[in-house]
TORMI-927234 format. One record per residue: residue number from 1; residue in one letter; x negated, z, y negated of N, C-alpha, C, O in turn. Coordinates in nm, 3 decimals. Atoms other than C-alpha are relative to their C-alpha. Example, Ala and Ser with C-alpha at 12.3 -4.5 7.8 and 13.67 -1.06 7.14 Angstrom:
<pts>
<pt 1 A <-0.089 0.000 0.119> <-1.230 0.780 0.450> <-0.090 0.000 -0.120> <-0.194 0.066 -0.118>>
<pt 2 S <0.082 -0.006 0.119> <-1.367 0.714 0.106> <0.077 0.073 -0.109> <0.026 0.090 -0.220>>
</pts>
This chain:
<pts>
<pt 1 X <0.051 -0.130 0.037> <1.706 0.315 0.202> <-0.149 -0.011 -0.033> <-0.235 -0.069 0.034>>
<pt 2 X <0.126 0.007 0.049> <1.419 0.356 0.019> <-0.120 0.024 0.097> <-0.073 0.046 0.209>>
<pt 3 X <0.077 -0.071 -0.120> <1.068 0.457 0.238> <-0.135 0.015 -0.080> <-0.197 -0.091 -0.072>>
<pt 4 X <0.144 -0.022 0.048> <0.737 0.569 0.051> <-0.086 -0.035 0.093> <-0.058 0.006 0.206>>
<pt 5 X <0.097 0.007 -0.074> <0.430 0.444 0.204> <-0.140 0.045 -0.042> <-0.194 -0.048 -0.102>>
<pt 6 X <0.094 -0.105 0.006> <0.134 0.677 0.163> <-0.124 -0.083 0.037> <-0.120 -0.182 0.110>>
<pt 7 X <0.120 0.016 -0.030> <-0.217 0.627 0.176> <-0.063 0.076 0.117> <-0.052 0.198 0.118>>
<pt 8 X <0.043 -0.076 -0.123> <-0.386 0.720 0.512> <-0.142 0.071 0.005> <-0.176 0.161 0.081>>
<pt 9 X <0.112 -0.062 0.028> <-0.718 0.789 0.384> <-0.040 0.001 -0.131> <0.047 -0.041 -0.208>>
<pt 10 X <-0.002 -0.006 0.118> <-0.887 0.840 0.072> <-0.133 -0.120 -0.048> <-0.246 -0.139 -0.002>>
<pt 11 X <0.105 0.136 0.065> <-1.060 0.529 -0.135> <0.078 -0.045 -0.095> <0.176 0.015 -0.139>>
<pt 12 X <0.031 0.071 0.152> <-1.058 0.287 -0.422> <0.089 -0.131 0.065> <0.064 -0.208 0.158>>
<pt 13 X <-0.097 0.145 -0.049> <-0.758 0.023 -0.398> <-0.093 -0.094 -0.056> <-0.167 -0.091 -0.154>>
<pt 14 X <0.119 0.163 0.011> <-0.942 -0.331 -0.363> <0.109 -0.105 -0.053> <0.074 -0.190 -0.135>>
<pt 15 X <-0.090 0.077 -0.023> <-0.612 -0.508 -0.346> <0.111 0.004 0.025> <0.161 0.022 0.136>>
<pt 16 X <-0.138 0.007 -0.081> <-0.283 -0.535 -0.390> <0.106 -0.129 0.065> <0.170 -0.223 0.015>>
<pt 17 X <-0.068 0.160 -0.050> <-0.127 -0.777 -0.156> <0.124 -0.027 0.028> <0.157 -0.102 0.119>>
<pt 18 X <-0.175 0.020 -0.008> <0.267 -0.753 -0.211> <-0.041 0.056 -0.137> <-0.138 0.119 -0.180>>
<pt 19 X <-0.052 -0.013 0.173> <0.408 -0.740 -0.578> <0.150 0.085 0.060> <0.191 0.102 0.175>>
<pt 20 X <-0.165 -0.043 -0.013> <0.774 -0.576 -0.623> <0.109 -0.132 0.026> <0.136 -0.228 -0.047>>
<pt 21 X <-0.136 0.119 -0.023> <1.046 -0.806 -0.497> <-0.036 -0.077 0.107> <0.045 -0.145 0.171>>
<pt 22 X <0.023 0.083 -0.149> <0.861 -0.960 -0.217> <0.027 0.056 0.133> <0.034 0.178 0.147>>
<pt 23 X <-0.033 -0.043 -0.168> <0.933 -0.928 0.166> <-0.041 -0.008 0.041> <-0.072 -0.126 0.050>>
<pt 24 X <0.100 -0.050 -0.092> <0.720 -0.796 0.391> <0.052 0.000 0.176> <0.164 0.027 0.220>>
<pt 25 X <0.013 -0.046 -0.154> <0.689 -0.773 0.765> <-0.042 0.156 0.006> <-0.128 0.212 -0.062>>
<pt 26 X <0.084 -0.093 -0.092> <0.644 -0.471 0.960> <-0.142 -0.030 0.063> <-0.155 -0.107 0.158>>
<pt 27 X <0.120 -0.010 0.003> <0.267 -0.417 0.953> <-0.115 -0.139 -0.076> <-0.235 -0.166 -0.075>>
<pt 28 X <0.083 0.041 0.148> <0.200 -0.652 0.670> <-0.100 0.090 -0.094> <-0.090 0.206 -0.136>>
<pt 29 X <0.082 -0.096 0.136> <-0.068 -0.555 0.426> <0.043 0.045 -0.118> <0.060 -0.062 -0.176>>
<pt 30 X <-0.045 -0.009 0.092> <0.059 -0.392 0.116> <-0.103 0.017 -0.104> <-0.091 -0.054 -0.204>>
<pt 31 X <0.122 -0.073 0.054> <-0.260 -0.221 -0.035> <-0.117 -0.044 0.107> <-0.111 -0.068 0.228>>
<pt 32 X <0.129 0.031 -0.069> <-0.595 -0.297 0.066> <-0.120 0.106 -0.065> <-0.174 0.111 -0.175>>
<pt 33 X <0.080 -0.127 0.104> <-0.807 0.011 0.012> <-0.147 -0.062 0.065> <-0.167 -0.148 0.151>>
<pt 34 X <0.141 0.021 -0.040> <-1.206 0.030 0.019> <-0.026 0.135 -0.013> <0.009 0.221 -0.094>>
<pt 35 X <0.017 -0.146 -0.060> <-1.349 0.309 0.208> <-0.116 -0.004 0.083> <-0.119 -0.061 0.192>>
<pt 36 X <0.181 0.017 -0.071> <-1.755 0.359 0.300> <0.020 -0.128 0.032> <0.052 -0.144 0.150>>
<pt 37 X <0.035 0.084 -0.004> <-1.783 -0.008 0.233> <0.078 -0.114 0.116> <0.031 -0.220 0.156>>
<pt 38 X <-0.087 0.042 -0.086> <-1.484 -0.100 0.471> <0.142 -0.030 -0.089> <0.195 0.020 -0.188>>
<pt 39 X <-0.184 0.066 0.129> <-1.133 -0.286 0.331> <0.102 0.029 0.142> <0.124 -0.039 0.243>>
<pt 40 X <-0.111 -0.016 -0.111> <-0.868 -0.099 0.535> <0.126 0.002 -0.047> <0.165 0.069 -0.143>>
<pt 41 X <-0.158 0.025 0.052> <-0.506 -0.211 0.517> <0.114 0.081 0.016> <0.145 0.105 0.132>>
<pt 42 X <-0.058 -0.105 -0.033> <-0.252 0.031 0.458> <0.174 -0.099 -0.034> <0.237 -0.128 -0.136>>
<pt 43 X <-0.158 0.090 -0.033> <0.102 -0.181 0.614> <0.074 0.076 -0.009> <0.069 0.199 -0.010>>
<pt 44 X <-0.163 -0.034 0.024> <0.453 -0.176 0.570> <0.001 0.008 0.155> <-0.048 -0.064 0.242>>
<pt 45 X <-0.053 -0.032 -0.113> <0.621 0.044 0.843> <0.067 -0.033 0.065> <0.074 -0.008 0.186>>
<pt 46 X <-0.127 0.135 -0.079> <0.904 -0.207 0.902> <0.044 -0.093 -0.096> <-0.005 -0.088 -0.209>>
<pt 47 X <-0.001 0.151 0.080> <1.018 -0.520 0.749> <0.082 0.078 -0.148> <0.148 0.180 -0.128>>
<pt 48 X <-0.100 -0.015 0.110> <1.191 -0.474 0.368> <-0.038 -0.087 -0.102> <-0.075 -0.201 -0.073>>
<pt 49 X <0.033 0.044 0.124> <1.126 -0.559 -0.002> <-0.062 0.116 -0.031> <-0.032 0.230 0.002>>
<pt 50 X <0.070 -0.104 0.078> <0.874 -0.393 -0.200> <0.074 0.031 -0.104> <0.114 -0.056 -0.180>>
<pt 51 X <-0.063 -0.042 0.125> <1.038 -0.194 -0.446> <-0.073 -0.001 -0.122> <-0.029 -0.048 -0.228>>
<pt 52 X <0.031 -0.046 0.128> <0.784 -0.076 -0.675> <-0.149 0.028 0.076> <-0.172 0.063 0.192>>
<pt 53 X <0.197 -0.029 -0.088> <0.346 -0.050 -0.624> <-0.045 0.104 -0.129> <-0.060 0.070 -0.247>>
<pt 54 X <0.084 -0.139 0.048> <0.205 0.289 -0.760> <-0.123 0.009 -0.108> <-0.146 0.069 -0.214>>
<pt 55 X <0.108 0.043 0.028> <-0.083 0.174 -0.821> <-0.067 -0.107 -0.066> <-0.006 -0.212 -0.087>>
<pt 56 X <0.068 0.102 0.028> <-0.363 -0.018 -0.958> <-0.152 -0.029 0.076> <-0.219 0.056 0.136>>
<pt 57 X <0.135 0.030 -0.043> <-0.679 -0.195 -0.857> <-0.079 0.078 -0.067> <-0.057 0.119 -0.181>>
<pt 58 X <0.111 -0.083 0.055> <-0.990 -0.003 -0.894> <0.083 0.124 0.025> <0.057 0.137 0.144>>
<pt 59 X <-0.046 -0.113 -0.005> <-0.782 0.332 -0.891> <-0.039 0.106 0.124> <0.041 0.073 0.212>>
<pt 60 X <0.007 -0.101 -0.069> <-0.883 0.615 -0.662> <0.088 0.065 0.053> <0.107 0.171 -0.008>>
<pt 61 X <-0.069 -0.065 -0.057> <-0.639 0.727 -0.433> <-0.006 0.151 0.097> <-0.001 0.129 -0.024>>
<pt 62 X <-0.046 -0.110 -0.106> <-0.603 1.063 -0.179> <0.083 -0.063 0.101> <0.162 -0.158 0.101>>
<pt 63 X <-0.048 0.055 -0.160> <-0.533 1.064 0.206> <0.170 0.080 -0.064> <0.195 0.192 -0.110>>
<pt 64 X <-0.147 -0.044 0.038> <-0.146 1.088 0.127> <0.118 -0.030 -0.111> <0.241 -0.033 -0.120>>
<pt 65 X <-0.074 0.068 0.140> <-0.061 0.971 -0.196> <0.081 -0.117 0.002> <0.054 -0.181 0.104>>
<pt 66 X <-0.131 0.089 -0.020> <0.219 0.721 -0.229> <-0.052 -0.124 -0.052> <0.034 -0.131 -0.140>>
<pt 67 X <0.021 0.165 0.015> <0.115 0.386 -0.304> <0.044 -0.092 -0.063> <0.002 -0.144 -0.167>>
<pt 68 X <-0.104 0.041 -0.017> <0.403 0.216 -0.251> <0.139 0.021 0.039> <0.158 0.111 0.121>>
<pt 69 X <-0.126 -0.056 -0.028> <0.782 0.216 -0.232> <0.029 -0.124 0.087> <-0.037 -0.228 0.077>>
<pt 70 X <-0.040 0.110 -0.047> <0.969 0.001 0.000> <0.183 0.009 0.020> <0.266 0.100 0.030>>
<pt 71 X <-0.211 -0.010 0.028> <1.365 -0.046 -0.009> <0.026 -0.116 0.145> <0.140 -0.149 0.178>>
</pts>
C-alpha cells in the first residue's frame, strides 16, 4: 500500500537520497532538506520501495507537502 511522506518543516530540498525503485529502511533518508543553514532528513516511516520523488533539488517545499511516495 502506497504511504506519502510529507515534509515536516518548511525549506529548500538539498538532496535527494533514494531514486524510485530503490529500498529503503525504516528511518532511512529520503529527502534531505536545508533549513536556517541546517540539512534535516526527512525518513522513510517503514521499510518499502520508493515509488515516485515529488520533487526536485533546489525546490522550496511547505511543512506538509508530499515529497515522496513509498509503496
Amino acid at each position: 500500500m502506497a504511504e506519502e511522506i510529507k515534509a515536516h518543516i518548511t525549506g529548500v530540498v538539498f538532496q535527494i537520497a533514494a531514486r524510485p525503485g530503490e529500498r529503503v529502511a525504516a528511518g532511512d533518508a529520503v529527502i534531505v532538506l536545508e533549513s536556517m543553514k541546517m540539512e534535516i532528513p526527512v525518513e522513510a516511516p517503514r521499510a518499502g520501495v520508493v515509488k515516485e520523488i515529488r520533487v526536485q533539488e533546489g525546490q522550496t517545499v511547505q511543512e506538509g507537502d508530499v515529497v515522496a511516495v513509498l509503496e
